[in-house]
N, CA, C and O atoms as a GROMACS GRO file, in nm:
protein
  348
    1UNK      N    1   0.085  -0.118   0.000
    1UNK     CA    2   0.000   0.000   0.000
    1UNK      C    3   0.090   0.124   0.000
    1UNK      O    4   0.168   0.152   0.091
    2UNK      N    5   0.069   0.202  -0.120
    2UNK     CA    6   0.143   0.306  -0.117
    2UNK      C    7   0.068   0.427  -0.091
    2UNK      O    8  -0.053   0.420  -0.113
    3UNK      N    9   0.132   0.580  -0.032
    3UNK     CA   10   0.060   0.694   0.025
    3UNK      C   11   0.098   0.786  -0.110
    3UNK      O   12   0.213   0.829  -0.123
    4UNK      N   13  -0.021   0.818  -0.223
    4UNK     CA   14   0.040   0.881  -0.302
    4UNK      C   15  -0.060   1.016  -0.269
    4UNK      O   16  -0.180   1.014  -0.299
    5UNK      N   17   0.010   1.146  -0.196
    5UNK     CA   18  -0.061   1.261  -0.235
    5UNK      C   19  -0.018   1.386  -0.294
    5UNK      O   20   0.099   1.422  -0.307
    6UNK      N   21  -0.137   1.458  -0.332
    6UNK     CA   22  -0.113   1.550  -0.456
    6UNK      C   23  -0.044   1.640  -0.311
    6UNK      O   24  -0.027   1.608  -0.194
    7UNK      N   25  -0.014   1.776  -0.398
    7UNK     CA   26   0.061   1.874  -0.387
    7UNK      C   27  -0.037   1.940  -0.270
    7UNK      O   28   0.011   1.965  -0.160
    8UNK      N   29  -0.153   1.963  -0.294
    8UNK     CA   30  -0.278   1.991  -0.167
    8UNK      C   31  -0.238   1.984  -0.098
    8UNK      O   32  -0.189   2.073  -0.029
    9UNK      N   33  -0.240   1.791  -0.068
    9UNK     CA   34  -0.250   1.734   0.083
    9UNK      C   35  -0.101   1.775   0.135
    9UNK      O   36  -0.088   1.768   0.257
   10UNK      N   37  -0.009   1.810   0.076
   10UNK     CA   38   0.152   1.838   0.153
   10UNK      C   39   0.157   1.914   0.243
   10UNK      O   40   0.205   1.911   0.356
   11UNK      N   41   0.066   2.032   0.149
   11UNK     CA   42   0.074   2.176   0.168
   11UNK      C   43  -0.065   2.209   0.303
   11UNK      O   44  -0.077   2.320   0.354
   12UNK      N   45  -0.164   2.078   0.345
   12UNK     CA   46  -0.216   2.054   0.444
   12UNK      C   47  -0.143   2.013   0.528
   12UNK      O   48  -0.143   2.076   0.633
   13UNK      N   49  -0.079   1.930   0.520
   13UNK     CA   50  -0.002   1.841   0.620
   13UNK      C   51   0.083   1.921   0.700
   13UNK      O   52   0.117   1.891   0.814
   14UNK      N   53   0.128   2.049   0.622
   14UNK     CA   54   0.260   2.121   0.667
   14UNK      C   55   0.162   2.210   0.743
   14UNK      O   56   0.151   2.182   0.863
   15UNK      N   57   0.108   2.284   0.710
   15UNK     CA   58   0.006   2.335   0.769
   15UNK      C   59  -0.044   2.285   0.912
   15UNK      O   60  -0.041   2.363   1.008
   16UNK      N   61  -0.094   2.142   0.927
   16UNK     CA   62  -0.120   2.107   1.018
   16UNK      C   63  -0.033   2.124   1.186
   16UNK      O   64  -0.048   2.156   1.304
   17UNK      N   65   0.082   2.064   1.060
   17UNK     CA   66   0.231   2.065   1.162
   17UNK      C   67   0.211   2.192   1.234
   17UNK      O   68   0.195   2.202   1.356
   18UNK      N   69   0.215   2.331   1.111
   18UNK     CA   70   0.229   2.456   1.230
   18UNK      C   71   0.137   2.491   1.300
   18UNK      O   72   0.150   2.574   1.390
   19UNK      N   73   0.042   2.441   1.274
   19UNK     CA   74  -0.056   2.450   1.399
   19UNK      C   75  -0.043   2.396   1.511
   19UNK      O   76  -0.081   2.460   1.609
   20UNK      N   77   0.007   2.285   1.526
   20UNK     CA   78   0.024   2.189   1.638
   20UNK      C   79   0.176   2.236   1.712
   20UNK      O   80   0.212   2.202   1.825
   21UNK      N   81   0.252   2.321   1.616
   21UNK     CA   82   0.363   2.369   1.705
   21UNK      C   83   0.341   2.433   1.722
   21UNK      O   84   0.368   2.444   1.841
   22UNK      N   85   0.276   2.560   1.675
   22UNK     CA   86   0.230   2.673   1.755
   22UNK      C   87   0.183   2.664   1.903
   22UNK      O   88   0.224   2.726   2.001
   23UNK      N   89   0.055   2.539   1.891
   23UNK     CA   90  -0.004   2.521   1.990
   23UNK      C   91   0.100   2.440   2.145
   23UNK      O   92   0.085   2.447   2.267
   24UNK      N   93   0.210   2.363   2.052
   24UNK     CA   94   0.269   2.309   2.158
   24UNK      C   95   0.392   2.430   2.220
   24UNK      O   96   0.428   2.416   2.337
   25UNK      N   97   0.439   2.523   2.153
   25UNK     CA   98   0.501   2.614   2.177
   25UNK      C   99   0.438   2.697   2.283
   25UNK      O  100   0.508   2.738   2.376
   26UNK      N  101   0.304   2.727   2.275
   26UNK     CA  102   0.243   2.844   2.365
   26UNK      C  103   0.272   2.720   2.492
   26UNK      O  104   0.352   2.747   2.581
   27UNK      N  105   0.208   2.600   2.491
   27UNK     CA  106   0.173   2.529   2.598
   27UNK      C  107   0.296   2.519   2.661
   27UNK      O  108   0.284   2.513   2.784
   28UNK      N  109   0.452   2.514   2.604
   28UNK     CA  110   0.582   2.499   2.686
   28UNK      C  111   0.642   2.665   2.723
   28UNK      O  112   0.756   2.702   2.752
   29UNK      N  113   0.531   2.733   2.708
   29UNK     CA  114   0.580   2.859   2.736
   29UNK      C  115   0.698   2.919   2.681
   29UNK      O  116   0.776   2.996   2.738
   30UNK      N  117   0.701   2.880   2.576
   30UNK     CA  118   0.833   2.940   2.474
   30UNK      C  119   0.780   3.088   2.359
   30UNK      O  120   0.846   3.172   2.298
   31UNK      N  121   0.648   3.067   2.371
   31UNK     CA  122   0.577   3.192   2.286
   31UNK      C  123   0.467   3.259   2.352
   31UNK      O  124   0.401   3.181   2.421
   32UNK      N  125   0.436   3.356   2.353
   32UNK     CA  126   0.258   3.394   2.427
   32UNK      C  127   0.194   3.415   2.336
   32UNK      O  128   0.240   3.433   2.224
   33UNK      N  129   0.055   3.419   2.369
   33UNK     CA  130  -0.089   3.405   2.266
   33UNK      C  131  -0.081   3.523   2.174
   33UNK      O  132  -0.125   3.526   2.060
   34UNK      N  133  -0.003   3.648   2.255
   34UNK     CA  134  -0.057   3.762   2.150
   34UNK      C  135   0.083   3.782   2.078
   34UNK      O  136   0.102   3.885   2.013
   35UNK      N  137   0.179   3.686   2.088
   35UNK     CA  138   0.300   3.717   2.010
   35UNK      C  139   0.291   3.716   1.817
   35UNK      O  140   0.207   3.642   1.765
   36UNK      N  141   0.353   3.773   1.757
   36UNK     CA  142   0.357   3.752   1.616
   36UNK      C  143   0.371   3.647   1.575
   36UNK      O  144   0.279   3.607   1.504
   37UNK      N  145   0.495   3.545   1.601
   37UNK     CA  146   0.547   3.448   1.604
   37UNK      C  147   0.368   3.338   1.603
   37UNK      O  148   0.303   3.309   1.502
   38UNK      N  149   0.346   3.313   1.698
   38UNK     CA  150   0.188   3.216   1.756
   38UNK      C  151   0.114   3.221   1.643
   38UNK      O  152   0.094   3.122   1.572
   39UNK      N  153   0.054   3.376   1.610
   39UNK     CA  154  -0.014   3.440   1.527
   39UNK      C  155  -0.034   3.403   1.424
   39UNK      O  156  -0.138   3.353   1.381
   40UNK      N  157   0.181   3.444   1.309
   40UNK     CA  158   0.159   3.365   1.220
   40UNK      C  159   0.186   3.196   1.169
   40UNK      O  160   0.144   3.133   1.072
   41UNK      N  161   0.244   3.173   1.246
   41UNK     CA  162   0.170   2.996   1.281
   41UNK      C  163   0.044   2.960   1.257
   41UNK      O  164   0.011   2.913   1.148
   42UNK      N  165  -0.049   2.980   1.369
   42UNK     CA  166  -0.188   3.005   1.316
   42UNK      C  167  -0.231   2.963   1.192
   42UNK      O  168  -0.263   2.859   1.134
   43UNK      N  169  -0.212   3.150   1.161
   43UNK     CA  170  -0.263   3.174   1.022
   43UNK      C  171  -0.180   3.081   0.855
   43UNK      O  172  -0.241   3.031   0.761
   44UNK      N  173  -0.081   3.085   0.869
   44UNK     CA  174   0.021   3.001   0.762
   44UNK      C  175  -0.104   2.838   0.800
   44UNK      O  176  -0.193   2.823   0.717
   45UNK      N  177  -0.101   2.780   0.866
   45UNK     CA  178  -0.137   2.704   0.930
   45UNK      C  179  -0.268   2.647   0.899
   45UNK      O  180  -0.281   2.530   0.862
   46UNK      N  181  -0.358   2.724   0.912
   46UNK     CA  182  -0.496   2.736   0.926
   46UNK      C  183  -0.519   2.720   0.753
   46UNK      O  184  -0.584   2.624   0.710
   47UNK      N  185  -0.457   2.826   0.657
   47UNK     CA  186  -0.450   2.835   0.550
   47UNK      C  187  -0.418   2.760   0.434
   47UNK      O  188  -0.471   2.764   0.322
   48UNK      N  189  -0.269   2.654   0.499
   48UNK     CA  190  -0.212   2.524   0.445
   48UNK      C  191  -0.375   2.432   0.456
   48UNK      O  192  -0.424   2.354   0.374
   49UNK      N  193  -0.420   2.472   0.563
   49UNK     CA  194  -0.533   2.337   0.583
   49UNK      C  195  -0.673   2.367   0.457
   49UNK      O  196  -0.741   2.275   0.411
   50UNK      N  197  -0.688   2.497   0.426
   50UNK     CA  198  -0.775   2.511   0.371
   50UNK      C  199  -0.732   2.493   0.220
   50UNK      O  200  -0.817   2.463   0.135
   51UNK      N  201  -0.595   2.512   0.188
   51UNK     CA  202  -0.562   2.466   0.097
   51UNK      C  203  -0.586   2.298   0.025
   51UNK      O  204  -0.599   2.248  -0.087
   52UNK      N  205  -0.583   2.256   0.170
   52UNK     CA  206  -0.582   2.110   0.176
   52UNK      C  207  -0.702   2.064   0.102
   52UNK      O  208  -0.703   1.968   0.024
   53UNK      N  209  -0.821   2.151   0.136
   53UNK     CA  210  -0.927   2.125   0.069
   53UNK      C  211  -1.014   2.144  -0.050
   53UNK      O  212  -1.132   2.152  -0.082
   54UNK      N  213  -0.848   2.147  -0.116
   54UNK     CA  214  -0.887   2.165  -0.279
   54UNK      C  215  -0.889   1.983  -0.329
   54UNK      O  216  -0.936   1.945  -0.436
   55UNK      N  217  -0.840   1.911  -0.247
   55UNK     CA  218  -0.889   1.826  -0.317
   55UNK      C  219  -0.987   1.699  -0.294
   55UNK      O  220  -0.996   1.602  -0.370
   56UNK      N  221  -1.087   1.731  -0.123
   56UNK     CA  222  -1.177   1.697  -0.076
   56UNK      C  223  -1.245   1.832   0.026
   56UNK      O  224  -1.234   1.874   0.141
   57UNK      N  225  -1.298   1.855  -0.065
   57UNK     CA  226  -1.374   1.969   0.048
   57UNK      C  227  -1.474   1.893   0.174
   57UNK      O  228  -1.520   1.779   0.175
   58UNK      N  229  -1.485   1.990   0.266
   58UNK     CA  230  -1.533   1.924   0.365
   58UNK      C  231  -1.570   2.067   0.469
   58UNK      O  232  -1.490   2.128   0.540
   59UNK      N  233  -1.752   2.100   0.446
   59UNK     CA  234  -1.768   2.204   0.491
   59UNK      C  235  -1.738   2.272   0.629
   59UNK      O  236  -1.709   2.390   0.649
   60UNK      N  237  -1.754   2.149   0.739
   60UNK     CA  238  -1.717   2.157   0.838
   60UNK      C  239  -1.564   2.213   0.870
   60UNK      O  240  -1.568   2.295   0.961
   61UNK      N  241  -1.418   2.187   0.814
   61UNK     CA  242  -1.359   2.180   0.818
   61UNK      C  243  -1.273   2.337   0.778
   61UNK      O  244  -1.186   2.404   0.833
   62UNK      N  245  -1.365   2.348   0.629
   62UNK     CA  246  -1.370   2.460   0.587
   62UNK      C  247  -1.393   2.610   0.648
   62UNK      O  248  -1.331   2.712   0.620
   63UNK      N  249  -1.502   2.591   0.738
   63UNK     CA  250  -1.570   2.689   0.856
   63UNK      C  251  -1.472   2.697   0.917
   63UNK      O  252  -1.408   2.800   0.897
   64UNK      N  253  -1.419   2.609   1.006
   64UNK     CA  254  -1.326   2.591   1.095
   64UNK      C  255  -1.203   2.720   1.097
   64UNK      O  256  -1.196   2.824   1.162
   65UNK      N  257  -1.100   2.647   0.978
   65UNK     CA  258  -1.028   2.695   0.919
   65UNK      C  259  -1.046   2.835   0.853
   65UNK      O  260  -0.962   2.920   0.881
   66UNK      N  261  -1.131   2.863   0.781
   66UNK     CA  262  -1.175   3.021   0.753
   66UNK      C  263  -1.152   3.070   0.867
   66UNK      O  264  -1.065   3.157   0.877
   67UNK      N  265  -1.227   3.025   0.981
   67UNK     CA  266  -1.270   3.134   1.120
   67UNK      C  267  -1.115   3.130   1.180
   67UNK      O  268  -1.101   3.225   1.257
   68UNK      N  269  -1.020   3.068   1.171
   68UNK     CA  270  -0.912   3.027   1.216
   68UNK      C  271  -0.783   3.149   1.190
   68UNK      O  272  -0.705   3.205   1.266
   69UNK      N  273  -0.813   3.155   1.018
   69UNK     CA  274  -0.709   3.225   0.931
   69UNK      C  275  -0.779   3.387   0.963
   69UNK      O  276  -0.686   3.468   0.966
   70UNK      N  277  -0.914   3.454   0.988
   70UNK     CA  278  -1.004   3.527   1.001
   70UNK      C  279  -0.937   3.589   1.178
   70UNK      O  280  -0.887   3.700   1.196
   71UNK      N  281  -0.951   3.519   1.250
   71UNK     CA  282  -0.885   3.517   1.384
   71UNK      C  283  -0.743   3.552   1.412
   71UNK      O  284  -0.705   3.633   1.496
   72UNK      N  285  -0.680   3.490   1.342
   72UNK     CA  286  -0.528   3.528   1.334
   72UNK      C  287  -0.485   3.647   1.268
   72UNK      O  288  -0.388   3.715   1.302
   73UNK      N  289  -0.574   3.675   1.154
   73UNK     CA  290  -0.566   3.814   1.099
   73UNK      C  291  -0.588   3.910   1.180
   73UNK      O  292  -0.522   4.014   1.175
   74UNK      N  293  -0.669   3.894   1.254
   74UNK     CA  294  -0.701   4.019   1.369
   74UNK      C  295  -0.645   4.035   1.440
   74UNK      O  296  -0.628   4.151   1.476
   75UNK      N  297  -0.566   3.898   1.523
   75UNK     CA  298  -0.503   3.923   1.633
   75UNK      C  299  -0.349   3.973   1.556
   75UNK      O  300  -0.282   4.045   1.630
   76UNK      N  301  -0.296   3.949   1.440
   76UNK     CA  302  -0.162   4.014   1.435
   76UNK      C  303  -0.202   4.145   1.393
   76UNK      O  304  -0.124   4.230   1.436
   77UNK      N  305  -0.302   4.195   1.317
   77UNK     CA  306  -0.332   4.323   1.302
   77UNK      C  307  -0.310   4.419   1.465
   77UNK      O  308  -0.259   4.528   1.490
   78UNK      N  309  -0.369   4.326   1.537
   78UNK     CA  310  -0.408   4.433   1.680
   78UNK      C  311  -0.272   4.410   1.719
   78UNK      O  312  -0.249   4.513   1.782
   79UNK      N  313  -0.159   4.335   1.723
   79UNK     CA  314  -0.060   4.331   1.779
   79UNK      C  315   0.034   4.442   1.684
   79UNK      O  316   0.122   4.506   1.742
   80UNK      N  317   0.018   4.458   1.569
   80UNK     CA  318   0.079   4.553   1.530
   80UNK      C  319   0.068   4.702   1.542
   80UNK      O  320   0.154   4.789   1.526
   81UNK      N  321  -0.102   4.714   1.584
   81UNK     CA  322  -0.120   4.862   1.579
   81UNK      C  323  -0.083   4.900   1.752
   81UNK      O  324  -0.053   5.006   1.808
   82UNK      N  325  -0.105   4.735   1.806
   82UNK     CA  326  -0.038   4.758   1.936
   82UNK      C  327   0.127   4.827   1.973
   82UNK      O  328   0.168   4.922   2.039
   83UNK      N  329   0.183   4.728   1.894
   83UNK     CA  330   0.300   4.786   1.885
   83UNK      C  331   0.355   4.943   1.819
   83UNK      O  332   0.455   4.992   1.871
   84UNK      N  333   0.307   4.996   1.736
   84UNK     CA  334   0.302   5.131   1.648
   84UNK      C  335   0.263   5.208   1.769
   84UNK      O  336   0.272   5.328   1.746
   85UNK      N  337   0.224   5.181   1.889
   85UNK     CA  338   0.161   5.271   1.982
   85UNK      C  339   0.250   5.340   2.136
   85UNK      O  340   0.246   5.424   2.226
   86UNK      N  341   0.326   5.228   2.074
   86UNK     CA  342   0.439   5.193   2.179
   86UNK      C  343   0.539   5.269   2.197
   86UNK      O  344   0.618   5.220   2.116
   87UNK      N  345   0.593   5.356   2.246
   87UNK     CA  346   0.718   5.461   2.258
   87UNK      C  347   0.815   5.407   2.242
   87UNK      O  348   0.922   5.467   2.246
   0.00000   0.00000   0.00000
């Protein structure tokens, strides 16, 4: 049995990965929630996955991920105008 996938599923898979290090990064206290770094993890992340679903869509998954990449946009937006504010 061989694992043959298209270019999609890679570009999910990798995706997945930075999600799950992001998430394991905040949890070992090596990053915080509102850092850039977390943020774009996330979002790269979230995005690889929706990519993923060019070649089985899956609405549920889809939602998910939108609200995911949607979320991360905001929070590095606010961390930037945070920072611009900053002396």
């Amino acid at each position: 049995m061989t694992l043959q996938l298209a270019w999609y599923d890679w570009i999910g898979l990798v995706g997945t990965l930075m999600v799950l290090v992001a998430f394991f990064l905040l949890q070992a206290g090596r990053v915080v929630g509102t850092g850039i770094v977390y943020q774009l993890l996330n979002l790269f992340g979230a995005a690889g996955v929706l990519v993923s679903l060019l070649g089985s869509f899956n609405p549920a998954v889809f939602l998910l991920e939108l609200t995911w990449v949607l979320i991360s946009g905001y929070g590095i937006a606010r961390t930037l105008r945070a920072r611009g504010r900053t002396p």
